[in-house]
C-alpha positions as CSV (number, residue, x, y, z in Angstrom):
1,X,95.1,77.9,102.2
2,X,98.3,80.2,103.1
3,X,99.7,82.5,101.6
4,X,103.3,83.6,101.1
5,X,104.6,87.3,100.6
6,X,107.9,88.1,99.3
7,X,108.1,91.7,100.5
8,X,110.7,94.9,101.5
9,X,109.9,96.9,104.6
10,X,109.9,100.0,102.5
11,X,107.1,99.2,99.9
12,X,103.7,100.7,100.8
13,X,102.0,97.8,98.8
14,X,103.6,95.1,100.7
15,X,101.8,96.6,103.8
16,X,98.7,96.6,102.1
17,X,98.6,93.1,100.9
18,X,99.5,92.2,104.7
19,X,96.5,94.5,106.3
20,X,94.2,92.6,103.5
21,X,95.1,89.2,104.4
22,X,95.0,90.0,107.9
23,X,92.1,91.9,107.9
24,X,89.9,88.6,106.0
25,X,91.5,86.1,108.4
26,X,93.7,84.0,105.9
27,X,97.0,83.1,107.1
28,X,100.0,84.3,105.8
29,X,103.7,84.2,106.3
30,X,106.5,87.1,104.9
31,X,109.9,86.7,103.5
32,X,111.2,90.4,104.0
33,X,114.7,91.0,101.8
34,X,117.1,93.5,103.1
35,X,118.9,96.1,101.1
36,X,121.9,93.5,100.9
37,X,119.7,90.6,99.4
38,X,118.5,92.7,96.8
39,X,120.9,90.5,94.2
40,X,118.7,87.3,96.0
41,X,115.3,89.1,95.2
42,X,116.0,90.4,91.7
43,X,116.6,86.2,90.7
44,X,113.4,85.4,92.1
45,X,111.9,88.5,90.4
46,X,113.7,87.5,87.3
47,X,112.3,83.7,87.8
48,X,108.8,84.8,87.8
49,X,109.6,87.4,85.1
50,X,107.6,90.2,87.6
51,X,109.3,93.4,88.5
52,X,107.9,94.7,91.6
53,X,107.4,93.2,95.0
54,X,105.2,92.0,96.6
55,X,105.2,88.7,95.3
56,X,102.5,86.8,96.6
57,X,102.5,83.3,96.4
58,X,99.3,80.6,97.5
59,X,100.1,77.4,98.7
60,X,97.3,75.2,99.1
61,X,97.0,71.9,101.6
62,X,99.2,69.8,99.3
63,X,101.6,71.8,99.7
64,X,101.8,73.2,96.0
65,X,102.3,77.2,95.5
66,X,100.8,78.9,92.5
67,X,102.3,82.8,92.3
68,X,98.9,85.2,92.4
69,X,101.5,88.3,91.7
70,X,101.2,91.8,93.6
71,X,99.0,93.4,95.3
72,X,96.4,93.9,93.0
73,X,96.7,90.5,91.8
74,X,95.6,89.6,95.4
75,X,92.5,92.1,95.6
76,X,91.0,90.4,92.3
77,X,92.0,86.7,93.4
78,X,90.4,87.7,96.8
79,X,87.4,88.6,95.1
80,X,87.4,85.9,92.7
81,X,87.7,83.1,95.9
């Protein structure tokens, strides 16, 4: 299982979510958007109608992703796992 994190180097829960995942051994890899992608990040927001990053995707052995959502989403689905 991997996981995949939309983040922005200035969000606190972004961060988190990588200090969580790193600190339970899963492996992960980030997307960070600049201030000039924002327009690119707000489509994907808009896509997955969610309004915050991070955006935290799994993608399983198949190679399917199913979007968990932020942060907290990833604390529960960690527990739940």
């Amino acid at each position: 299982m991997k996981y995949i994190l939309f983040i922005k180097d200035s969000c606190p829960y972004c961060v988190m979510a990588k200090e969580l995942l790193q600190s339970n051994g899963h492996d992960f890899s980030e997307i960070t958007f600049k201030e000039s992608q924002e327009q690119i990040l707000n489509e994907i927001k808009k896509t997955y109608e969610w309004g915050t990053v991070p955006m935290i995707f799994e993608k399983d052995a198949d190679g399917n992703s199913k979007f968990i959502g932020g942060y907290t989403d990833l604390v529960e689905h960690l527990k739940d796992g």
